[in-house]
N, C-alpha and C positions, 0 to 999 in steps of 0.2 A: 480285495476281491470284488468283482463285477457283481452289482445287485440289480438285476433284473426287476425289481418291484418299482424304479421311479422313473422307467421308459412313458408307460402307459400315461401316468398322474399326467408329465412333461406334452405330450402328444393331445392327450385332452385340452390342456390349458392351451396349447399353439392352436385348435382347433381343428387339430386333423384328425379326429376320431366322433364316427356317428354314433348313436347308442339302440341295444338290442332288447328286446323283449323275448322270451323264448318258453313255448310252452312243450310239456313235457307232455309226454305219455299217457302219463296219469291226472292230466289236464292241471297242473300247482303248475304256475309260474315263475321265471325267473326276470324280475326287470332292472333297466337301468344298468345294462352290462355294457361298457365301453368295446367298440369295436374297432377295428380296423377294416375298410371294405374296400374291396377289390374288382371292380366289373368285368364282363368280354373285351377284347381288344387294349386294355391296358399294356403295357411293355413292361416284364419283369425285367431283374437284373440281367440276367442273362440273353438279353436282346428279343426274347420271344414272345410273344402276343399271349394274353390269356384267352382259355374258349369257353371259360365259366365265369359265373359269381364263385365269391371265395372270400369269408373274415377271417379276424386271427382276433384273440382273446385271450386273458389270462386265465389260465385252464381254473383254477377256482372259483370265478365268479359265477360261473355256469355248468357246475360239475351235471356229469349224468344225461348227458346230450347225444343221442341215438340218431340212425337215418330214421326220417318220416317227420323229429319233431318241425314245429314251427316256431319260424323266425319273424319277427317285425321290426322293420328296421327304419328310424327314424332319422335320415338324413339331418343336415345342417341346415336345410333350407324350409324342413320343418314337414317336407313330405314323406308318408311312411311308403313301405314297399312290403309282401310278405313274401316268402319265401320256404321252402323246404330242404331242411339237410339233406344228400343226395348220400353221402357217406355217415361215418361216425368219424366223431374229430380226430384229427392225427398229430399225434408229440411232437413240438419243435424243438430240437436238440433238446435238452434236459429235461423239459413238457411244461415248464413253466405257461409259456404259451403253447395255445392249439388253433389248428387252421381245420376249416371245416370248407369243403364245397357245398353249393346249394342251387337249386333249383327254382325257379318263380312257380308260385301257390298260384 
């Protein structure tokens, strides 16, 4: 059976995942969440351009994530960016992982 829990570890270590800060609502923090990031103009699989920012995470390291909260997101090169959820995250197939659109703060 496929285990979904050693993508992310694997993606980390290759160095293809930035890391998020995320505050909530009720201003408690979540940090050090591995991400996957996504900007405008990227080419998804299916040959089309994205018109957003968009991460994907493993929906438990950051449960409880609403439109409005805040993102900061710490690229690889060491520059942060902040941003705003635009939606509330949406299940990828089974919800292990969640992709969320966002907005620049």
């Amino acid at each position: 059976m496929f285990n979904p829990s050693i993508l992310f570890p694997a993606f980390q270590a290759a160095g293809m995942l930035e890391s998020a800060q995320f505050t909530l609502g009720d201003s408690s923090v979540i940090s050090d969440v591995p991400v996957g990031y996504r900007k405008p103009g990227e080419i998804e699989f299916d040959g089309v351009g994205r018109n957003d920012h968009q991460i994907e995470y493993e929906t438990a390291k950051a449960p409880g994530l609403r439109v409005g909260n805040l993102v900061r997101i710490t690229f690889r090169d060491q520059t942060t960016r902040d941003f705003r959820l635009m939606s509330d995250p949406l299940p990828v197939s089974d919800g292990f992982f969640s992709r969320v659109r966002l907005t620049p703060a």
